[in-house]
N, C-alpha and C positions, 0 to 999 in steps of 0.2 A: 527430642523424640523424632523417628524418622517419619517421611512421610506416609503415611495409610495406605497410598498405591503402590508404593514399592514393596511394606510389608507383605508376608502373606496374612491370605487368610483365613479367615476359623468360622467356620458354619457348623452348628449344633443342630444337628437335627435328632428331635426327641418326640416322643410319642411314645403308647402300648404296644407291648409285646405284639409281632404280626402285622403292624398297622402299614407297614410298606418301608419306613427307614432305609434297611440297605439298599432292597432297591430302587428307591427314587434316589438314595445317595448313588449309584453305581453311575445311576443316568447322570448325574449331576457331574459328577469326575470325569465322564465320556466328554463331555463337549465342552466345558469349561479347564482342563488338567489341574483342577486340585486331586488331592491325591485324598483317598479313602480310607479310613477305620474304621469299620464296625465292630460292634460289641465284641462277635463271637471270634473274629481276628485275634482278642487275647482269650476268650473262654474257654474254644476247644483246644488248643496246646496244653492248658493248666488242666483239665480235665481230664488229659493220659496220666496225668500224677495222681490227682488229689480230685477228693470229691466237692460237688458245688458246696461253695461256704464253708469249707476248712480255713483254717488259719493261714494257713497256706497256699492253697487255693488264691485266697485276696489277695496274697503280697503278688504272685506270681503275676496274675491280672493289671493289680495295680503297677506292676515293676515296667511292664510291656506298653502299657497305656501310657504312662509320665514320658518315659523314655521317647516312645516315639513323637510325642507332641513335644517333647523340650527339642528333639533333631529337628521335626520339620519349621518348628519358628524358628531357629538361627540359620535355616537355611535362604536358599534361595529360590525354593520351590514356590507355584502360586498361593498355596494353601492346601488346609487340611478340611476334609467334611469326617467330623466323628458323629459316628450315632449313639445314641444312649438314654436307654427308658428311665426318665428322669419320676423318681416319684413324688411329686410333688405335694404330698401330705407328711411327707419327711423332712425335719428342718435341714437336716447336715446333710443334705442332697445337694441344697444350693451353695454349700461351702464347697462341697466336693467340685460340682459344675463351674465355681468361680478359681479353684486353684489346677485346673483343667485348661484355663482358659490363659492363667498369670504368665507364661509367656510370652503368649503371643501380646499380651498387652503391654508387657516389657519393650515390645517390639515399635507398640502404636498402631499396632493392626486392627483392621475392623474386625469385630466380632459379631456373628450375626446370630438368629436362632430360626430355624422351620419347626414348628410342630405341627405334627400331622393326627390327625383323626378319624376313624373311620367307625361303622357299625360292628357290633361285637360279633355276627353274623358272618359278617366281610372277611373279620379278621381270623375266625375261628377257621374259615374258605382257605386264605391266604398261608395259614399256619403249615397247611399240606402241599404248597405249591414246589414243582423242582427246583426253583432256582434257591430259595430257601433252605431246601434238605440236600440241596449240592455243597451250598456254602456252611451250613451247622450241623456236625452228624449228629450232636447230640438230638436235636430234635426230630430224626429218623425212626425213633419210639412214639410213633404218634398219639396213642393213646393215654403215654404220661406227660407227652406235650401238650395237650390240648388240656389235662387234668390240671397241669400246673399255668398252664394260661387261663383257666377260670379259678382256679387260685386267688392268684396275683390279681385277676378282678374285682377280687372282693376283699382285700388286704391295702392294694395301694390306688391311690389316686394321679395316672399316670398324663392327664390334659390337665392345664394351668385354669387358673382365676385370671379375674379380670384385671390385673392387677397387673402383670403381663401382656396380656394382647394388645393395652392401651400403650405398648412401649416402639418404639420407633424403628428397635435391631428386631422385632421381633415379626413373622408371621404364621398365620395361622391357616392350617387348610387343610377341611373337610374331603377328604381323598376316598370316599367311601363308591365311587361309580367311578371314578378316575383313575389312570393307568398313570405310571409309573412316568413314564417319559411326558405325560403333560401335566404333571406336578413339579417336575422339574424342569421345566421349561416356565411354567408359571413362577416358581421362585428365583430361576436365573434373571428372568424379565423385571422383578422386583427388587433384587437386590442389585441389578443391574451387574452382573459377573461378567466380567471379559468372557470373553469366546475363545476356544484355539486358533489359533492366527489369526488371532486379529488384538492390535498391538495394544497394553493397556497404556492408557491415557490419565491424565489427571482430569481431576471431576471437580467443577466447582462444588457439587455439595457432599464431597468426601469430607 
């Protein structure tokens, strides 16, 4: 297996719909150069075709998401931060989230996870913000975004049990009064991420 500092690597960042994901992923790619996926990067392409949850739709989604994660672990790049509103009341989420992940473990790369949290409140604030409706046209229909975001509140269970937060790859962070750039600053400090120029090193507790 090769060594974990050479691999790249693979940060999940997952939370509710709005809770900040891209962009604290965005901050996270600026100073550290992993490179970024978020959701809607395969959503709205598959969206000019097909409607959300056709047959179709998923493969297209799915095709864009494998694809790009099976290039970035054989590559050489530092790593990948994908975002992804994990429902965690779903069993076949966590198969999903673990064959999502089977390259980069192929690799021997760390795998890490943020989940983030915020007030329903914050998020429903958040859900109208521009950097969000620059990056997702779909949710530029504000009033069926925000419909389907109290939806999906009451269908899935999108923050983990304890069962997880007691895990080592894993943290957890209440982002609800917190900006974007020192959430991600608090998780580069924790998972200790290289920096841009500044050279990665081997780590005795890699």
């Amino acid at each position: 297996m090769e060594d974990a500092n050479a691999a790249p690597i693979l940060l999940f960042i997952v939370g509710p719909p709005a809770v900040g994901k891209m962009a604290v992923g965005h901050q996270i790619a600026e100073r550290t150069g992993l490179r970024l996926l978020h959701n809607h990067m395969s959503i709205e392409p598959a969206l000019r075709f097909f409607d959300f949850g056709h047959p179709s739709f998923v493969r297209l989604v799915e095709d864009f998401r494998r694809g790009i994660v099976e290039e970035v672990a054989k590559s050489d790049l530092p790593g990948l931060v994908f975002t992804y509103a994990w429902a965690f009341n779903l069993p076949q989420e966590a198969e999903t989230v673990k064959g999502y992940a089977a390259p980069f473990v192929a690799r021997g790369s760390r795998i890490l996870y943020l989940e983030l949290e915020c007030s329903l409140k914050e998020r429903l604030r958040r859900n109208e913000t521009a950097f969000r409706l620059a990056e997702k046209p779909s949710k530029r229909d504000i009033v069926r975004s925000r419909e389907r975001l109290l939806e999906h509140e009451e269908r899935y269970q999108f923050n983990s049990s304890d069962e997880y937060r007691s895990r080592g790859d894993w943290l957890r962070v209440d982002i609800t009064g917190m900006e974007a750039e020192e959430a991600a600053e608090h998780a580069i400090r924790h998972f200790q991420f290289p920096r841009l120029g500044v050279k990665r090193e081997r780590s005795e507790n890699a």
